[in-house]
N, C-alpha and C positions, 0 to 999 in steps of 0.2 A: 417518801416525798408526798406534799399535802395535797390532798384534792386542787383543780380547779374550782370554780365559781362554775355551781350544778344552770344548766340551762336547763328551759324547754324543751325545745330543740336544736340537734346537733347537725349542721349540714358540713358535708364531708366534704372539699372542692371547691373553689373559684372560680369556674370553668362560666361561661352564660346561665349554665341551669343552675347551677348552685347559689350564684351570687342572685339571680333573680330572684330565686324562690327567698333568699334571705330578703332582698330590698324588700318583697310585697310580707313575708312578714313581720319586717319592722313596722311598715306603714301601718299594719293594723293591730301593732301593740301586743306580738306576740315576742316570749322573749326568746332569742336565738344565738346563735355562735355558730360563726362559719372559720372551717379551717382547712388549710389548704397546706400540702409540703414545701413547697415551691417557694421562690423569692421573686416576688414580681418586680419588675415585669419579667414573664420569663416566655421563650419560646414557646411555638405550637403548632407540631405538624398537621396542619387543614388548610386548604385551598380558601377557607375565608370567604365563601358567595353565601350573600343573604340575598334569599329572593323576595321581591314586594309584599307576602305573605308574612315575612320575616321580619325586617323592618317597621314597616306597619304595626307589626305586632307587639315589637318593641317598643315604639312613640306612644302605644296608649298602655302598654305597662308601666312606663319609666318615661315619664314625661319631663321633657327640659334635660332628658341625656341627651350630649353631644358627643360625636369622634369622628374620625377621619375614615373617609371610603374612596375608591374611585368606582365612580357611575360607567356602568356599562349597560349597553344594547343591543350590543352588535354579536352575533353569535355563526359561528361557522360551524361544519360540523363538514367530516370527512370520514369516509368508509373506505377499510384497507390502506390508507394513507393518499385519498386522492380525494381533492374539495370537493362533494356534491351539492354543496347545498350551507346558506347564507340568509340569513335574515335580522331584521333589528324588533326585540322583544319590544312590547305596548309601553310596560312599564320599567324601571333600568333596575338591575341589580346591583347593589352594593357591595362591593369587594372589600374586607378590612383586611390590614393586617392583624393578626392574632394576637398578636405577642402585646401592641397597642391597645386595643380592643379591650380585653381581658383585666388589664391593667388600668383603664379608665372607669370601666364597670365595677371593678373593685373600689378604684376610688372614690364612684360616687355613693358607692353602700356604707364606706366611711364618713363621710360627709354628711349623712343624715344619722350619723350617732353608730352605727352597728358595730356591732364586737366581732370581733378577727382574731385570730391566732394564728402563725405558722408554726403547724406541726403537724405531723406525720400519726396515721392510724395503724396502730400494732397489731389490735384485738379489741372484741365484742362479745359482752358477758351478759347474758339475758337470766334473769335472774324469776322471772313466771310471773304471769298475769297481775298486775296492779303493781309491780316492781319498778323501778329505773331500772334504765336500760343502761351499762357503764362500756361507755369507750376508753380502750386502755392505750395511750397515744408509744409513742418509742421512746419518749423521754421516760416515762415512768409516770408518768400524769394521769388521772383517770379521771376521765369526765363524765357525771350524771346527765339522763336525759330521758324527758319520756318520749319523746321522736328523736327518729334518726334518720336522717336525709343521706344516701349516697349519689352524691354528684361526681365521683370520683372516676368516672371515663372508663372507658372499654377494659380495662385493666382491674375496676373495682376491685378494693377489696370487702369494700359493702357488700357488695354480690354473692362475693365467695364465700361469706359468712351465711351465707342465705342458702346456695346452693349447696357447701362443700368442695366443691373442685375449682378448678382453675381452667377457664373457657373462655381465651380474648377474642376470637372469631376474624375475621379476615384480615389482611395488612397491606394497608396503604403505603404507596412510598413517595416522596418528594425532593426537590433540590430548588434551589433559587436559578434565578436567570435577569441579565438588565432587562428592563422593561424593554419589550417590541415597538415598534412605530404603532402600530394598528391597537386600538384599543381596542380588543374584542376577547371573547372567552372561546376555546376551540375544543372542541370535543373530537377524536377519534376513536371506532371502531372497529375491530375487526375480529374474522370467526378463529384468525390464528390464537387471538386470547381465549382463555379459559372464561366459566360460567360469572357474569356480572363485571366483565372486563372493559376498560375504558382508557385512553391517554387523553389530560386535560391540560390545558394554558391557563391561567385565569391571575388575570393583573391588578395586582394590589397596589396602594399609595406608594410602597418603596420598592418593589421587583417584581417579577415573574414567579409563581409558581407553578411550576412544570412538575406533571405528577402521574401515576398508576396505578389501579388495584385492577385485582379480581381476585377467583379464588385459591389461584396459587401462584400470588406474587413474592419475590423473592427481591432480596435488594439487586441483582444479579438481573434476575428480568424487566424488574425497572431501567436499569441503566442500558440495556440491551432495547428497550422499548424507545427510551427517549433519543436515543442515538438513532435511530432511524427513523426520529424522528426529525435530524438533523439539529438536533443539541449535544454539545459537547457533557463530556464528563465532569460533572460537579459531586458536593459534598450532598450524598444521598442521605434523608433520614426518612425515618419510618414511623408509622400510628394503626397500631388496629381498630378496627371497626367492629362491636358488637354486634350481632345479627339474629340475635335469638329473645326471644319471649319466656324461654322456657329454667323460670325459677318458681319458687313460691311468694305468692302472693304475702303481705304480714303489713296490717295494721298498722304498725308502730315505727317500720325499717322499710320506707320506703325509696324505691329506685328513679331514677330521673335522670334525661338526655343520655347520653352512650352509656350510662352505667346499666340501664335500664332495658338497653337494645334498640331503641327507637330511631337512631337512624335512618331517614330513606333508605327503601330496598333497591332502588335503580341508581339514583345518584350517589347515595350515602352520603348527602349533606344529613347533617346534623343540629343545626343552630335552630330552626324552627322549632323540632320538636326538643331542644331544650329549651327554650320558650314557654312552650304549652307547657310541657309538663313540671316545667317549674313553676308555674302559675299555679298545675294544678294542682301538686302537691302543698304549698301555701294556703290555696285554698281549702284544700281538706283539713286541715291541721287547722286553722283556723275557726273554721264550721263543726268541727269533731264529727264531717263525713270520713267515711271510711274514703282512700287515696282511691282501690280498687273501682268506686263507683262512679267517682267526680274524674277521675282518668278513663273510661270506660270508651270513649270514643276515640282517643290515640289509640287506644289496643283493640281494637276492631280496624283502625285505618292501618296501622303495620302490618296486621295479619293481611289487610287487602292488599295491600302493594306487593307484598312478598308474592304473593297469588300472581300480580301484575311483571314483579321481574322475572317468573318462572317462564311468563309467555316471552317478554318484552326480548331476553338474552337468550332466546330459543334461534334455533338455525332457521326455523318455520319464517321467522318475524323478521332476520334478519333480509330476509330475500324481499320482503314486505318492504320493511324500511328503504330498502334500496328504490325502490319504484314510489313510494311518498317523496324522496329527498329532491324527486324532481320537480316537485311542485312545493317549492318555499312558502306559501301561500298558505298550505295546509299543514305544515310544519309549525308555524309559526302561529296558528290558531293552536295547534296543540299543547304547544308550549305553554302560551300565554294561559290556558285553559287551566292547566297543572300548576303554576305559579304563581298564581291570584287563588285557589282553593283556598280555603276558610275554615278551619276546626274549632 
């Protein structure tokens, strides 16, 4: 079967980061192909909260993008399964649906000319210094490139080409639910979860997603969570979460949003730092900076939060938390404070 048409660069995923880093290097005339397996629009197990950091950050990379959210402010939060504490953030978060989302973002990187492909990545052939780099897809296709973008999500297989092994890292689980009367996003805690553990509500344009992780969730403990949470049994799916740093750095095959690891270490939102760091892999590739340099501050803020949920999901902290949640006041400065951060 005959080569593709050799790109530039090759970005692996449609995901926020992928499509992003393609939109910015179209805009600046670098030549790219983004490819993704999926048929969009297609499904996506994530709770969908952008937070004002998030969006913001979106409006000035991709300007004149539209899509559907619903604006939230209003946030409860409950330890052990009993309300302590309630507040309405400064600024609203935007809740998408995914599946929408994704699917619009992609259209509008079509809309401005960018090359797409659906297809699937088999293997990666590095052939030494000053060589293409060849993506060998599952059709039989192989595609040249001197960058290689994996956008490809916690699952990467960009990754595993990098590391060798196979390391998804924790798993989230999710079900739908009708939308609540109360538009608000609901956090619960408690010490009965394991390390990084949390039950969330968070209301999207068309339903509820009711969801769990920490670090040894099971779809089994999901469904045992949400039920005491007083939601019935629905169609559970599942998403791991990368949580690790720890691959090699390379020039040429760089990582980006879950493929990369950079999910929040407390929340495990994701969409900001695919964001950034698709910005800043476009940028590097653009500039023929090295990714490692112009990314250099995402991977000092991961390393710090990681530091931050070591304390934050300590038993020390949670007796802590417990005695803050009764001053909403100081809660809600906190929030705001983390939300509005700036990279």
């Amino acid at each position: 079967m005959t080569d593709t048409p050799k790109a530039k660069v090759l970005v692996v995923g449609a995901g926020p980061a992928g499509t992003v880093c393609a939109i910015l290097l179209r805009r600046q005339g670098v030549d790219c192909l983004l490819i993704d397996h999926a048929a969009f629009p297609r499904d996506k197990v994530c709770a969908g909260g952008m937070t004002p950091r998030a969006w913001q950050l979106l409006e000035g990379l991709v300007p004149g993008f539209t899509y559907e959210y619903n604006a939230v402010r209003h946030i409860t939060l409950s330890l052990e399964g009993k309300r302590t504490c309630e507040f309405d953030a400064a600024e609203e978060l935007r809740i998408v649906e995914r599946k929408q989302f994704d699917h619009r973002l992609l259209q509008h990187y079509l809309a401005q000319g960018g090359r797409y492909m659906k297809a699937a990545l088999a293997d990666i052939e590095e052939h030494g210094e000053g060589e293409d780099i060849v993506a060998v897809l599952k059709s039989g296709q192989r595609v040249r490139c001197q960058y290689l973008v994996g956008a490809d999500g916690s699952n990467s297989r960009v990754r595993q080409h990098l590391t060798g092994r196979r390391d998804n890292g924790i798993l989230s689980v999710e079900q739908y639910a009708p939308r609540a009367e109360a538009n608000a996003i609901d956090i619960n805690l408690s010490r009965r979860y394991d390390f990084g553990g949390y039950f969330f509500r968070f209301p999207n344009p068309v339903h509820d997603v009711l969801g769990f992780v920490d670090y040894s969730t099971t779809p089994e403990k999901g469904r045992q969570v949400l039920e005491e949470q007083g939601y019935p049994k629905g169609r559970m799916r599942g998403q791991y979460i990368y949580q690790s740093l720890d691959y090699p750095l390379n020039d040429r095959i760089l990582l980006i949003g879950d493929a990369g690891g950079f999910a929040h270490r407390i929340t495990y939102e994701g969409i900001y730092s695919a964001f950034v760091t698709g910005r800043n892999a476009a940028h590097a590739i653009a500039t023929g900076r090295p990714f490692r340099e112009v990314n250099r501050s995402m991977m000092s803020r991961t390393r710090r939060d990681a530091w931050v949920a070591r304390a934050f999901y300590s038993r020390t902290f949670f007796h802590t938390l417990r005695l803050m949640s009764h001053c909403p006041r100081l809660m809600k400065a906190c929030f705001d404070k983390e939300i509005r951060h700036k990279l």
